[in-house]
N, C-alpha and C positions, 0 to 999 in steps of 0.2 A: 255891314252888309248882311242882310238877312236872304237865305236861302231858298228859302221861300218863295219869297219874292222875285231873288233870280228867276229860278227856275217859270215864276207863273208868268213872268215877262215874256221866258223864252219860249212858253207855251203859245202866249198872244200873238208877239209876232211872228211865229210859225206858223199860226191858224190865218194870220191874216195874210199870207204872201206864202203857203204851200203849194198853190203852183208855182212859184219860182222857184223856190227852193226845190221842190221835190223833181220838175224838168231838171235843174244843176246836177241833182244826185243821179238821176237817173240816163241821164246823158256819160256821167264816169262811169257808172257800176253797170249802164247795158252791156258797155267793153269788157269790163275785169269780169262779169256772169259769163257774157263767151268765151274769154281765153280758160276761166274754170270749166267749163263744162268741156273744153278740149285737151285738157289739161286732166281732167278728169281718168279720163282712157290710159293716161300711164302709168296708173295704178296710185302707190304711194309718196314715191317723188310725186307725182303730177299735184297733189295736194297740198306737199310742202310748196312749191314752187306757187303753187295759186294763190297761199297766203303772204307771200312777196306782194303778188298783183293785187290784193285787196287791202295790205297798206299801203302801195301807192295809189288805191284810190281811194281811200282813205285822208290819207296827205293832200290828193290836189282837193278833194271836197273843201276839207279844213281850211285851207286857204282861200278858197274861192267861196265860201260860206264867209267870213273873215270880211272879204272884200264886200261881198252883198250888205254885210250886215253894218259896216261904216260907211258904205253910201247911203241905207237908207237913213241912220241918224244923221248923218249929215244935211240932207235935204229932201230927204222923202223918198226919193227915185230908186227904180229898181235897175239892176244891171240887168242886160241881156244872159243870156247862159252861155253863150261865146263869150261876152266880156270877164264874165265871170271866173270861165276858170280862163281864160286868156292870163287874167290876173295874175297868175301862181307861175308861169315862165320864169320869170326872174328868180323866185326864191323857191321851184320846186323840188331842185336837189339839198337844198338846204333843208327843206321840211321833212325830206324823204330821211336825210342821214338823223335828223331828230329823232323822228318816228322810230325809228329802226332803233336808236341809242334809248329811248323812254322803254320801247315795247320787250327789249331785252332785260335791261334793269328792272320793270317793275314785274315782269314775268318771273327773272326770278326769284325777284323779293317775294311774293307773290305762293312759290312752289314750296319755298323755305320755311317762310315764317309767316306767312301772310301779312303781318303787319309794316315789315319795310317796305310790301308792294304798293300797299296802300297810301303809303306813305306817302312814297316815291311819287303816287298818283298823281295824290293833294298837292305836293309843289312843283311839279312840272303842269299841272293841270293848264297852263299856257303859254306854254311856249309857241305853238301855233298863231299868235296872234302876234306874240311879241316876234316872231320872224317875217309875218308881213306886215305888219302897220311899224315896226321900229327898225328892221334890218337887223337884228342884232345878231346873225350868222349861227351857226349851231351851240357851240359851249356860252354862248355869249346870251341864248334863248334861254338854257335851263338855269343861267344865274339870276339873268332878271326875271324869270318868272318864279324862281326861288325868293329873289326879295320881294316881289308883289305880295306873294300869297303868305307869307312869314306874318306880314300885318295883321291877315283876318285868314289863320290856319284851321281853324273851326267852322267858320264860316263856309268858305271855299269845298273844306269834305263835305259840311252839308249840299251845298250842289253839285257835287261829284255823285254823292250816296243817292242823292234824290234822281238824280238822272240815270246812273247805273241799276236802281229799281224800276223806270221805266224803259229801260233797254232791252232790262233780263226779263221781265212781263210780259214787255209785246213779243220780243224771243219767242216765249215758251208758247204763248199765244198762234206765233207763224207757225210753228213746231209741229204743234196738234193736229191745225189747220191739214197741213200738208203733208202730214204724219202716213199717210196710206200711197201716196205718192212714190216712183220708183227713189232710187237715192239720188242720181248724178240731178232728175228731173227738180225733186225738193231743195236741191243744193242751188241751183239754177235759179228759181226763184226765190228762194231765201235772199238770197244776195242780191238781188233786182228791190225787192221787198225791201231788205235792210238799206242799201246806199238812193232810192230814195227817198223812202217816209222817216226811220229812224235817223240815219245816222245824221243828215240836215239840224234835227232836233240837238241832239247831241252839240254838235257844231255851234248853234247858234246856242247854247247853253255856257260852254268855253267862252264864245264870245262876248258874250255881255258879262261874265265874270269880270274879263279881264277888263272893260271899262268900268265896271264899278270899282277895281284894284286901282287901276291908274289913275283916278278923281281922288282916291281920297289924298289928305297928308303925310308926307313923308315923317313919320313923327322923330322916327329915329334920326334922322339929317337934322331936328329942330334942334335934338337935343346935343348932338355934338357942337353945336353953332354956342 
C-alpha cells in the first residue's frame, strides 16, 4: 500500500463529490457548532461538555463518510445526506463507545510519551469502517483493525502522518483567518469549517485505507495453513 497514493485518491474523490460530502459534514457539525456556542456561556464545563458533542459528530460523519464512500465504489451513486447518515443508526453507539475508547488511549499515550499515542493511532486507524461495513461491535473493531494494519504498519502511519499534516495546515490556516474574531464567534465557525471541508477529507482517507487493508492477503493465515 503506498501512502501516497492513498492519500492522492482521497484527495480525488473528495474533489470530485465535495458537495456531498461537505453538505454530510455540515449538516452534523451545523448541530454540534450550536449546541458549542451554547455550551460556550457556561464557561469551562460548557467546553468540556462541547467536545463530547464534537466526537459524536465526529462518529456519525465517520460512519456516514464510511457508507458514501462504499456506495460509490460499488456503483458509482451517491447517497443522499439523509441516507447517509441515516446509515450510522444502527451502529452509532457502537462508534461512539469506540471513539470515546481510541480518543482516551491515544490521548494519553499521546501526553506521556508520545509515541504509544501514535501508535495507538496507526492501529486503530480503522476501526470506523470495520464497525460499519463488518459489524464487528466495539473491542471486536480495534482487534480487527489491529490485524488489518499489522500487515502494512508503516504504510497506514504514512496516511495517518500525511493526513494529520493537512489537518494541522488547514487548522492553522482557519486560525489566522479568524484570528481577530471574538472567541465563542471563531470557535463557531471553526467547527462549521472543520466538520465540513476537513474532517469529510479525513474520513474518506480511513476509508480507502481500510479497503486497500482488506484486498490484500492474509499472509499470516497462508502461513499457518
Amino acid at each position: 500500500m503506498n501512502p501516497l497514493a492513498v492519500v492522492g485518491d482521497a484527495w480525488r474523490l473528495y474533489s470530485e463529490h465535495w458537495r456531498r460530502f461537505s453538505a454530510i459534514g455540515l449538516a452534523i457539525f451545523a448541530v454540534v457548532a450550536v449546541i458549542g456556542l451554547l455550551l460556550g456561556l457556561a464557561g469551562t464545563f460548557g467546553v468540556f461538555v462541547t467536545q463530547i458533542f464534537v466526537l459524536a459528530g465526529s462518529v456519525v460523519l465517520a460512519g456516514a463518510v464510511v457508507t458514501t464512500v462504499e456506495r460509490l465504489r460499488s456503483d458509482g451513486a451517491e447517497t443522499s445526506v439523509a441516507e447517509a447518515i441515516g446509515s450510522t443508526r444502527g451502529v452509532f453507539w457502537t462508534l461512539l463507545a469506540a471513539g470515546i475508547l481510541a480518543g482516551i488511549g491515544i490521548g494519553i499515550g499521546l501526553v506521556l510519551f508520545i509515541f504509544p499515542g501514535v501508535f495507538l493511532a496507526t492501529f486503530w486507524w480503522v476501526i470506523a469502517p470495520c464497525i460499519v461495513l463488518e459489524r464487528t461491535g466495539v473491542l471486536g473493531a480495534f482487534g480487527r483493525s489491529m490485524r488489518l494494519v499489522r500487515r502494512q504498519g508503516w504504510a497506514t502511519f504514512g496516511v495517518l502522518a500525511l493526513t494529520w499534516v493537512v489537518m494541522i495546515l488547514a487548522g492553522l490556516v482557519v486560525a489566522i483567518v479568524l484570528g481577530g474574531l471574538p472567541p465563542f464567534l471563531a470557535g463557531f465557525i471553526a467547527t462549521l469549517i472543520q466538520g465540513a471541508f476537513f474532517a469529510p477529507f479525513a474520513a474518506i482517507a480511513v476509508t480507502l485505507t481500510y479497503f486497500r487493508l482488506a484486498e490484500l492477503p492474509d499472509v499470516s493465515s497462508r502461513r499457518r495453513r
